[in-house]
C-alpha positions as CSV (number, residue, x, y, z in Angstrom):
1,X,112.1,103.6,119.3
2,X,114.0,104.6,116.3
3,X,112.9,108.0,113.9
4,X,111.1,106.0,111.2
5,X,113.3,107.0,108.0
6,X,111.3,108.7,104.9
7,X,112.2,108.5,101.4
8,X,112.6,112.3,99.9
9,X,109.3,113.6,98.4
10,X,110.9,113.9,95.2
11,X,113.9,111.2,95.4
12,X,117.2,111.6,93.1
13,X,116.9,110.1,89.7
14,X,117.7,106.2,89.8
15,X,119.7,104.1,87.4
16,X,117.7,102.6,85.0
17,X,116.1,99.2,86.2
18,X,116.4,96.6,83.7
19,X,115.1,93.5,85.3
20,X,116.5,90.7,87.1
21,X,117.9,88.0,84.3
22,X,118.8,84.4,84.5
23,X,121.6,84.8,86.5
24,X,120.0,86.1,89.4
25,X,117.7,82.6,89.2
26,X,120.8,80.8,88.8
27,X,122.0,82.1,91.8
28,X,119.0,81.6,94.5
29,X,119.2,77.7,93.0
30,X,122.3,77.6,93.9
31,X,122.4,78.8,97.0
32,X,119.0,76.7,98.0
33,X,121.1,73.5,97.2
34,X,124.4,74.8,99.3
35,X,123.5,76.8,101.6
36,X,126.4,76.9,103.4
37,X,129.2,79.6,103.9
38,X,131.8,78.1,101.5
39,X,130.1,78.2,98.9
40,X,128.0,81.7,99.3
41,X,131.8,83.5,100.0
42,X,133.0,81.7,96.6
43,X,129.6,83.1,95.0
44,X,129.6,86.2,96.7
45,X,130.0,88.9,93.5
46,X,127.4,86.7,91.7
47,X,125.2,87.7,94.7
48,X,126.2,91.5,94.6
49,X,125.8,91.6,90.5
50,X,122.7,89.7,90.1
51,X,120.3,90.1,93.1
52,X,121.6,92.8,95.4
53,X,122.1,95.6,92.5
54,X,119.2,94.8,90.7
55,X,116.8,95.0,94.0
56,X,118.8,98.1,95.0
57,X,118.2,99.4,91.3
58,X,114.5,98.4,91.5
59,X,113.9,99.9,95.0
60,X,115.2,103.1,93.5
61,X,113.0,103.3,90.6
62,X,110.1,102.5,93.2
63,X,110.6,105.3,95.0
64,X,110.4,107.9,91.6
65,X,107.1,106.2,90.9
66,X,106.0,106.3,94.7
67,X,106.8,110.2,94.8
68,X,105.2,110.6,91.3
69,X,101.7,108.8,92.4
70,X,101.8,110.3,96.0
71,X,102.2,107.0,97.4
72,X,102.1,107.5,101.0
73,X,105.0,104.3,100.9
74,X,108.7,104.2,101.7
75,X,111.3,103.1,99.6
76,X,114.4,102.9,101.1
77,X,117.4,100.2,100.6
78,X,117.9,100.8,104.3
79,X,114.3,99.9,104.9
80,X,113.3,98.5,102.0
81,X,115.5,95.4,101.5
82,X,116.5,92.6,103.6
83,X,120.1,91.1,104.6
84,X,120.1,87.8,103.4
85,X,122.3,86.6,106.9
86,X,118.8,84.5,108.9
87,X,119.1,84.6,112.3
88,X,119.4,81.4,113.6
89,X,120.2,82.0,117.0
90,X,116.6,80.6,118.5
91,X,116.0,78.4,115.2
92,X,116.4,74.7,114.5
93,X,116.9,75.5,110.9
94,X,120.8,76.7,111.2
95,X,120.7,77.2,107.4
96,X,122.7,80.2,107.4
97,X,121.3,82.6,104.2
98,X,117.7,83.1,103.1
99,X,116.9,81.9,100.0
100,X,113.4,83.7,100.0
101,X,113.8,87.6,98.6
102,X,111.5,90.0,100.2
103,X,111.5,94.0,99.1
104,X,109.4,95.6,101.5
105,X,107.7,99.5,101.0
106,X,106.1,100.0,104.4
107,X,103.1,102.5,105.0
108,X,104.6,105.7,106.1
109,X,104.5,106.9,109.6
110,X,103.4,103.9,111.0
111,X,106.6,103.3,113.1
112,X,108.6,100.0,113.5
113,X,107.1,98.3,116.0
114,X,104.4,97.4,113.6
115,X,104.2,96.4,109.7
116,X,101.5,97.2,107.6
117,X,102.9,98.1,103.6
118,X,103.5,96.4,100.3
119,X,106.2,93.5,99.7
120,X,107.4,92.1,96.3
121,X,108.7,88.3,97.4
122,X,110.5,85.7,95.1
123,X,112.5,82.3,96.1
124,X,112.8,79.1,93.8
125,X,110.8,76.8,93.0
126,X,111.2,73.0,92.5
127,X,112.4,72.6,88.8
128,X,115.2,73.7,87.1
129,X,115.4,77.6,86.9
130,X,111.8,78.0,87.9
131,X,110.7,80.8,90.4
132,X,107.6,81.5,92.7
133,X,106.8,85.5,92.9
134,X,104.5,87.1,94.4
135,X,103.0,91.1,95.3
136,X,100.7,91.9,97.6
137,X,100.3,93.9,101.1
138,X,99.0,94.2,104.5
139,X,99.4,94.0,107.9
140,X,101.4,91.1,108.5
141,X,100.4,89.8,112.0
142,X,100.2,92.5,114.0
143,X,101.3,92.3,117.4
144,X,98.4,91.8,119.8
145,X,98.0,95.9,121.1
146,X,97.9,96.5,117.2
147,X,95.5,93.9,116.6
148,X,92.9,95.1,119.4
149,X,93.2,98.4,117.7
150,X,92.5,96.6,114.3
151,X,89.8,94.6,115.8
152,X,87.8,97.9,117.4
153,X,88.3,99.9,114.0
154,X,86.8,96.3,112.3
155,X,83.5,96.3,114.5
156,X,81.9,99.5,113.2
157,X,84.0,100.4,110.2
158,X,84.4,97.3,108.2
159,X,82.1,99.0,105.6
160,X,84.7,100.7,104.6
161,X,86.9,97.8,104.3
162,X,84.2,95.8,102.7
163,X,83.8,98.5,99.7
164,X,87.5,98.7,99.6
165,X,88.0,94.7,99.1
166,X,85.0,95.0,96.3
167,X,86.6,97.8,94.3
168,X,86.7,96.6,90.9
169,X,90.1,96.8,90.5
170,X,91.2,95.9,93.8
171,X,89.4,92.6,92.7
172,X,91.7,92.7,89.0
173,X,94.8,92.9,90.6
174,X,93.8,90.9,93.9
175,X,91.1,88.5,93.1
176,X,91.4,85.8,96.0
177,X,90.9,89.1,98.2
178,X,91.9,89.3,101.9
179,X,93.4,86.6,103.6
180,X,95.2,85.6,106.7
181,X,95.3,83.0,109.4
182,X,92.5,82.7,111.4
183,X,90.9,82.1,114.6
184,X,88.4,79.2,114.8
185,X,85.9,80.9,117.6
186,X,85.4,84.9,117.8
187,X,87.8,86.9,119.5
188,X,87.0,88.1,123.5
189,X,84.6,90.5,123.3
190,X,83.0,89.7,119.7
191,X,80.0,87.6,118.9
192,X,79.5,84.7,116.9
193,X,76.8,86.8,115.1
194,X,78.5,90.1,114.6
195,X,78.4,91.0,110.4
196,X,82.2,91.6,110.5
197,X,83.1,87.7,112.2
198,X,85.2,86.7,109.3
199,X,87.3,89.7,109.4
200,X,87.5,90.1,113.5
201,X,88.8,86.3,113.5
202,X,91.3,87.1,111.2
203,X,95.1,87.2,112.9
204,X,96.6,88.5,109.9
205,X,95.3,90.6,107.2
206,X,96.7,90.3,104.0
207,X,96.4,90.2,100.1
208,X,98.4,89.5,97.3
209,X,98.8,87.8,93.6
210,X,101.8,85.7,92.0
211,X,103.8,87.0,89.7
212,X,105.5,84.8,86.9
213,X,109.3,84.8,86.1
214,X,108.7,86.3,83.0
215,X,107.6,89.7,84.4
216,X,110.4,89.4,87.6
217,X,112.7,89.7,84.1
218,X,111.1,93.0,82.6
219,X,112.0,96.3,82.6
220,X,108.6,97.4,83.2
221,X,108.5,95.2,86.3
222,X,107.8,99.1,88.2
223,X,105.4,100.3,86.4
224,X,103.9,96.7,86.8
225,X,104.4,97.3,91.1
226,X,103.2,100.6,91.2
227,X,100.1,99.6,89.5
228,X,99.7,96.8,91.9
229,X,100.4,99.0,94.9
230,X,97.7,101.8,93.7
231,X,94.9,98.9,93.3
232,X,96.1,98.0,97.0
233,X,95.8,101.6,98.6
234,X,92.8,101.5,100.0
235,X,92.6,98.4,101.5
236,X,96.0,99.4,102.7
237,X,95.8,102.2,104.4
238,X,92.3,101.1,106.2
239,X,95.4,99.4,108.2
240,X,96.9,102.5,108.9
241,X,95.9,103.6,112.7
C-alpha cells in the first residue's frame, strides 16, 4: 500500500478562488454532447482555463480553511481531484471522458484501500447551461472487511451516530440525513429486531445536499464547503476506524 499523502498543517497561501463562471458550464455541455477525442483535444485549453484551474484553485483554498478549522481532511490536487480520462477498459460505456466533476477531501489516515471523506460533485443537467451540484460525505461503499468493521462498531455504538445524525445543524445542512443502498433482510449475524436494523442494512453510508449553480459561481463557494464539511464531522468521523 502506498504512504497516504497529507496536506501541510499550515498549507502555503493559495491564489484567490474566484468561482467557476459560465464557461466552465459551457464546457461540461459540450463535452456531454461530444464526447469524443476530437473534439476534447480541439477544447483542450477551454478545459485547463475553466474547470481544471478553478478546481485546482478551489482545492487550494480548501486546504487554508481545513488547516484553519483543524479539519482532520486532506486536500490535495494529487488526492483531491480526479483525471477526467474513464476507464473503460471493463465498461460497455467506451465514452472516453467524464463528464461528472468530483473534488474529493478524504478523512486523514484512513489509507487508500478504503474512502470515507467529503466530496463536492457537479455534471450538467438537461437544459441549456443548467447544472446539478451537490456536497455531502461518507463512506462510500466500503469494501466488505470495512463494512464488518462498520457493522460491529453500528451494533453497540449507533448512539453515537444517532445523536450525531440529530444534531441540529447536522440536520440544517443535511436534512434528508443518512442514506445509502440497502439490504432488504439483516445482515448475517444481526436480527430483524435489533434497534440499529436500518443502519446495519445499510451498504453505503452517506449524506449530502444539492448545491445550485449560483453558489458553484461564488467566491465564497469555501467558506460555503467548509461550513458544510464542519456540520458533517461528526457523522464523519463516526466512520473513521
Amino acid at each position: 500500500m502506498k504512504k497516504q499523502t497529507h496536506v501541510l498543517d499550515v498549507p502555503p497561501p493559495a491564489a484567490p478562488f474566484e468561482g467557476f463562471t459560465a464557461d466552465t458550464f459551457k464546457f461540461l455541455h459540450g463535452l456531454k454532447k461530444n464526447n469524443n477525442k476530437p473534439w476534447f483535444d480541439k477544447h483542450r485549453a477551454d478545459y485547463e482555463e475553466h474547470l481544471r484551474e478553478p478546481c485546482r484553485l478551489l482545492v487550494g483554498v480548501m486546504a487554508e480553511h481545513i488547516a484553519e478549522d483543524k479539519l482532520p481532511l486532506i486536500a490535495d490536487p494529487r488526492r483531491s481531484l480526479f483525471r477526467i480520462n474513464r476507464d473503460i477498459r471493463f465498461s460497455m460505456d467506451k465514452s472516453p471522458y467524464k463528464t461528472h466533476i468530483g473534488i474529493v477531501f478524504p478523512v486523514k489516515d484512513m489509507g487508500q484501500d478504503e474512502w470515507t471523506g467529503m466530496y463536492l460533485g457537479m455534471e450538467p443537467a438537461s437544459g441549456a447551461g443548467k447544472m446539478s451540484a451537490f456536497v455531502g460525505g461518507g463512506a462510500h461503499q466500503p469494501m466488505p472487511p470495512f463494512l464488518k468493521k462498520i457493522r460491529e462498531k453500528l451494533a453497540t455504538n449507533y448512539g453515537d451516530l444517532r445523536k450525531a445524525l440529530a444534531d441540529k445543524n447536522f440536520k440544517k445542512h443535511y436534512p434528508k440525513g443518512l442514506a445509502g443502498e440497502s439490504l432488504t433482510r439483516a445482515p448475517k449475524g444481526y436480527e430483524e429486531d435489533h434497534p440499529a436494523i436500518d443502519l446495519l442494512k445499510l451498504k453505503s453510508f452517506e449524506f449530502g445536499q444539492e448545491l445550485t449553480k449560483e453558489q458553484l459561481m461564488k467566491a465564497d463557494l469555501p467558506k460555503l464547503l467548509t461550513e458544510k464539511f464542519k456540520a458533517g464531522m461528526a457523522v464523519l468521523e463516526f466512520f473513521k476506524i
